[in-house]
Every structure is written in C-alpha cells, then in structure tokens.
C-alpha positions as CSV (number, residue, x, y, z in Angstrom):
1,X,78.9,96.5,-75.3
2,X,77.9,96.0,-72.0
3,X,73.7,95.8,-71.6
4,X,72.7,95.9,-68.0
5,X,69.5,96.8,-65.8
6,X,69.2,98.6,-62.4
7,X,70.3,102.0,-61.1
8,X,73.4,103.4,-63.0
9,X,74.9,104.1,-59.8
10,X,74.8,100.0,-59.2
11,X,75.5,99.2,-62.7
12,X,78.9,101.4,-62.5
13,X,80.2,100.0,-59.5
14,X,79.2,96.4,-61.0
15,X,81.2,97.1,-64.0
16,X,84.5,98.2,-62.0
17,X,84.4,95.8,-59.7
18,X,84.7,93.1,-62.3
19,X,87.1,95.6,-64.4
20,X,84.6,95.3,-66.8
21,X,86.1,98.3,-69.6
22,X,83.3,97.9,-72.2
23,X,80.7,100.5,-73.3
24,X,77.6,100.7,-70.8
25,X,74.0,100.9,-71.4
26,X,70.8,100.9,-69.4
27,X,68.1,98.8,-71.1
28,X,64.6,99.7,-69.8
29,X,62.3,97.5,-68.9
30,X,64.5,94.7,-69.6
31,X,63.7,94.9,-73.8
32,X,67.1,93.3,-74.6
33,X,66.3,90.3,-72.3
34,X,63.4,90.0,-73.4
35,X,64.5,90.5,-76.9
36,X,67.4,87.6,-76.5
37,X,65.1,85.3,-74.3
38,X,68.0,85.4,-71.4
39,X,67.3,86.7,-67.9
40,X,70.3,85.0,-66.0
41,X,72.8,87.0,-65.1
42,X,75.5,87.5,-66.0
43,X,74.9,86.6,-69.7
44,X,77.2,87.9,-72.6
45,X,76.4,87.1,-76.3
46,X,78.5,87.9,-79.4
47,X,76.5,89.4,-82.3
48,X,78.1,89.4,-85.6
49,X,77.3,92.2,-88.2
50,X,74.8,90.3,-89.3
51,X,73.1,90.2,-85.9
52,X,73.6,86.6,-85.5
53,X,74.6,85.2,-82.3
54,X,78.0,83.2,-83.0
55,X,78.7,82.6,-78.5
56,X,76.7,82.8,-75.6
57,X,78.0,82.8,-71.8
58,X,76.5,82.7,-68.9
59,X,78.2,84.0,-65.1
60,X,81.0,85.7,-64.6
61,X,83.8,83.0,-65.4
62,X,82.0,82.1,-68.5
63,X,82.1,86.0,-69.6
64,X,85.9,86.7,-68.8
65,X,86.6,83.7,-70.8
66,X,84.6,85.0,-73.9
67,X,86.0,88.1,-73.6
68,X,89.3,86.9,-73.8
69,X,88.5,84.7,-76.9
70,X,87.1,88.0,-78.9
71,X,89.7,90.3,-77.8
C-alpha cells in the first residue's frame, strides 16, 4: 500500500514514473505521517498483522530494495 500526499493527478504520475504497481491512497492532512512520526520522503514501512513495524526505508533506492525483499 502506497500512502502519499498531494494532488492525485501528481501522486499518479509519481507512482508510474517509479513503476510503482501498489495500491494508492491519499492521506489528508498528512494523519499517516503524523501517525508514523516520518515526514521524509520517500519513506516505506512494513506493518505486520499485528501493526508492528518489522522495516523501515527511506528514498527511493532504499524503497525498491524493500520492496524486493517482501515480494
């Protein structure tokens, strides 16, 4: 799951550029930053079912490579 802020316009042409193919959504207000304490961006966490963060990256290197390591 992709969480991202902006226009959806910008977030859609963000996403393909990077061939991003993960669900998008628009967080208001930033809630999900603010929720996670992150506001660099990029930043990609994995949240297991318990809601625990097991991985963090930040920028877009760091994000391909998580990606790759969750499948």
């Amino acid at each position: 799951l992709l969480v991202a802020h902006g226009p959806a316009d910008e977030i859609r042409a963000k996403a393909a550029q990077h061939d991003f193919r993960l669900t998008t959504v628009r967080q208001p207000g930033r809630r999900v930053s603010k929720l996670y304490g992150t506001f660099a961006t990029p930043a990609a966490y994995v949240v297991d079912e318990e809601g625990v963060i097991t991985a963090r990256a930040i920028g877009l290197r760091e994000i391909r490579d998580l990606i790759g390591a969750v499948g």
